[in-house]
Backbone as CSV, one residue per row, in Angstrom:
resi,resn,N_x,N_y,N_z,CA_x,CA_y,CA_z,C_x,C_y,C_z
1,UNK,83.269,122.617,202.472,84.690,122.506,202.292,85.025,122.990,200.888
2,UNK,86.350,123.326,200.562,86.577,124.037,199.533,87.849,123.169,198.552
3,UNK,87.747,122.889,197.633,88.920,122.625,196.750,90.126,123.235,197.229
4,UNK,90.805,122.730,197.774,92.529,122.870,198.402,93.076,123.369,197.216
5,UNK,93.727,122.279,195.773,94.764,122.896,194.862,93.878,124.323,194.124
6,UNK,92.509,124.503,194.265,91.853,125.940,193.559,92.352,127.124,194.523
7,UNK,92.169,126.863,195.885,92.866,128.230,196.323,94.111,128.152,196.514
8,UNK,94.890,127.491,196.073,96.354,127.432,196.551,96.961,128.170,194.900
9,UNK,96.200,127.729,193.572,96.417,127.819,192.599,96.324,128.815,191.886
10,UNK,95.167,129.516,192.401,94.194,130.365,191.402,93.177,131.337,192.674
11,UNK,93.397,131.082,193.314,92.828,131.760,194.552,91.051,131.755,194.247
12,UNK,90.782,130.412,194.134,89.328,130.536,193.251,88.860,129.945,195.087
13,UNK,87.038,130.041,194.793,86.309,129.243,195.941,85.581,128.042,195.461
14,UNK,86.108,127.220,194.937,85.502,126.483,194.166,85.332,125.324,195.834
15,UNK,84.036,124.700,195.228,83.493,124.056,196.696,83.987,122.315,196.361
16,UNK,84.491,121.557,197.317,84.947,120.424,197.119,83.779,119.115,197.141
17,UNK,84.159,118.356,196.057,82.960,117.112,196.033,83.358,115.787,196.334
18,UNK,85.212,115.938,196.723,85.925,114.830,197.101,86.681,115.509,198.447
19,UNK,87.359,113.741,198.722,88.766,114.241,199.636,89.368,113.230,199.208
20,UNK,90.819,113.254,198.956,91.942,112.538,198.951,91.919,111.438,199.715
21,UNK,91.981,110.149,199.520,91.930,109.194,200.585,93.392,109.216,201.348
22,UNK,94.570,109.563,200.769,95.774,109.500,201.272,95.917,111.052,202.138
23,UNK,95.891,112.108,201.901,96.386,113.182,202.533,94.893,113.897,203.090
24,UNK,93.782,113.783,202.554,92.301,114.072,203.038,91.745,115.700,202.307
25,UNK,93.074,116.057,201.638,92.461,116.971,201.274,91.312,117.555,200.591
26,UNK,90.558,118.645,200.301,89.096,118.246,199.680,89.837,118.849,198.486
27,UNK,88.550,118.185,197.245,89.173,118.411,195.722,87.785,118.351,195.141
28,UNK,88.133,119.428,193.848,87.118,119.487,193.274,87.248,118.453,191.949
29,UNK,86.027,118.255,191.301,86.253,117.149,189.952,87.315,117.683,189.229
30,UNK,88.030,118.905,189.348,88.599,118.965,187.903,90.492,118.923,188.821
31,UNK,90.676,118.619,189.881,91.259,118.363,190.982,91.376,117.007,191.294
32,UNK,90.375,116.170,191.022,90.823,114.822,191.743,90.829,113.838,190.460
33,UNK,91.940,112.854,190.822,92.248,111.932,190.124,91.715,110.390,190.623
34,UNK,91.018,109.569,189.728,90.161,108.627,190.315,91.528,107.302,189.938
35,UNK,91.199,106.786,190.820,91.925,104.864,190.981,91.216,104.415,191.783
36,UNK,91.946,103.231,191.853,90.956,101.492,192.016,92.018,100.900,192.420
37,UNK,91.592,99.638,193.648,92.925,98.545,193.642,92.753,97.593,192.722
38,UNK,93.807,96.868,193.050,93.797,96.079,192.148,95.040,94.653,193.029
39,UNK,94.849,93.551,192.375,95.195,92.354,193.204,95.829,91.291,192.482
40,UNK,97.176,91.024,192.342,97.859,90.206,191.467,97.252,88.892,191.267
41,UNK,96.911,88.044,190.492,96.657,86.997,190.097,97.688,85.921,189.931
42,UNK,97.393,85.043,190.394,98.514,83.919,189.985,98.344,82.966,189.538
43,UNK,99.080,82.089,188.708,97.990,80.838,187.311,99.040,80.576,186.833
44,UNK,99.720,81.214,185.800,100.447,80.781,184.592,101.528,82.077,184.788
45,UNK,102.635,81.152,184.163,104.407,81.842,184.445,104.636,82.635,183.007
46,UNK,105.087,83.676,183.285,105.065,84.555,182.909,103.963,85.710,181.898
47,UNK,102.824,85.448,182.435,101.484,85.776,181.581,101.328,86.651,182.976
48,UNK,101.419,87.650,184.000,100.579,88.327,185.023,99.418,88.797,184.773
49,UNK,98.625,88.473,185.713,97.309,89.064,185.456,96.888,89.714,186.785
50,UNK,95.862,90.424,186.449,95.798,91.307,187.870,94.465,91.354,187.707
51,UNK,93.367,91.396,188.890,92.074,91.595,188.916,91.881,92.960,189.945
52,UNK,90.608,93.818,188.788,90.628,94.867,189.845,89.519,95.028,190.923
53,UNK,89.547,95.480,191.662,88.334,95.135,193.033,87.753,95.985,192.796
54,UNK,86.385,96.260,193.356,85.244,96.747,193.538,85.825,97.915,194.028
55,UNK,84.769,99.373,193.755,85.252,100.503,194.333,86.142,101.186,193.797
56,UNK,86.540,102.591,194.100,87.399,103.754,193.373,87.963,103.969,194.482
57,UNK,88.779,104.957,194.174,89.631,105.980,195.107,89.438,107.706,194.256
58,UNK,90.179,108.130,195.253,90.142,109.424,194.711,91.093,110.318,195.101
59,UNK,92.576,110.265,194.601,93.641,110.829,194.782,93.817,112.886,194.607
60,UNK,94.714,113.090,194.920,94.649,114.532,194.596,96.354,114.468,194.086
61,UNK,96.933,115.384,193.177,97.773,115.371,192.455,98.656,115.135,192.529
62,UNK,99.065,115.560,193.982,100.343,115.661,194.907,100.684,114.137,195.056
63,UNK,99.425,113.661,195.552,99.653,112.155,196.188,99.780,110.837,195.434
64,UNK,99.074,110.797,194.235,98.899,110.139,193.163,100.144,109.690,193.089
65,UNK,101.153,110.499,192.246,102.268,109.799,191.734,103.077,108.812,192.823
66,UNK,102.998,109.278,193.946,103.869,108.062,195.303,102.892,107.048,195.532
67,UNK,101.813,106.974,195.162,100.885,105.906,195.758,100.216,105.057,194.230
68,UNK,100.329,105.461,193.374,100.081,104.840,191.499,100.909,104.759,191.184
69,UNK,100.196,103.205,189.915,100.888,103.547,189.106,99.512,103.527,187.311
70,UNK,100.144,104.509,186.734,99.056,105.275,185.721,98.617,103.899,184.780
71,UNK,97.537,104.321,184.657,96.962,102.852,183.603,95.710,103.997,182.286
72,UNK,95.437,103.142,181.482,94.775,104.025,180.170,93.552,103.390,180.436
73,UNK,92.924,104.404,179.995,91.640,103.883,180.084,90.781,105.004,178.735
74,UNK,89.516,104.644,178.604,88.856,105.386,176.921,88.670,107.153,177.656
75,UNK,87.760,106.607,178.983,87.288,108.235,179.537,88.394,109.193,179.987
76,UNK,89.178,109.082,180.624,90.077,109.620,181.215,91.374,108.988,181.827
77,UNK,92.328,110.007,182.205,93.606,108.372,183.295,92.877,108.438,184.084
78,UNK,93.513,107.292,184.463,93.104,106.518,186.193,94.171,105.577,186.704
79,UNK,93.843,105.619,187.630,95.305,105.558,188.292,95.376,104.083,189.133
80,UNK,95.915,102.737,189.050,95.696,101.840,189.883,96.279,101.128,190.951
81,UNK,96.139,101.349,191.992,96.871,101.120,193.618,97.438,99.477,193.549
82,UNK,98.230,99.490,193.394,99.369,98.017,193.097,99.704,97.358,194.315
């Protein structure tokens, strides 16, 4: 399978090492955007806390922004499913 946004972009053959969990498209690393869920916590009023679960995702560009929301991290963004 081939990186979708490389030939749509750049008309490259770059070979895909993901797929989009939302739209399935295949994506290459420099193409896919990684997130994680994550699960509201509840305890104490007005302090939210959120715990994140086990496992990644792996969005593609298009889809990311309707389905995240962006969080910081040291290596790169990443994106966390709310």
């Amino acid at each position: 399978m081939r990186c979708y946004d490389c030939a749509t972009e750049a008309q490259l053959k770059t070979e895909a090492s993901a797929n989009c969990v939302v739209c399935g498209a295949g994506l290459c690393i420099e193409h896919s955007i990684e997130g994680y869920s994550q699960e509201a916590l509840t305890g104490s009023l007005g302090n939210p806390a959120v715990h994140r679960l086990p496992g990644r995702k792996l969005f593609c560009r298009t889809c990311a922004p309707d389905y995240l929301k962006l969080t910081v991290s040291p290596h790169r963004s990443q994106l966390a499913v709310g």
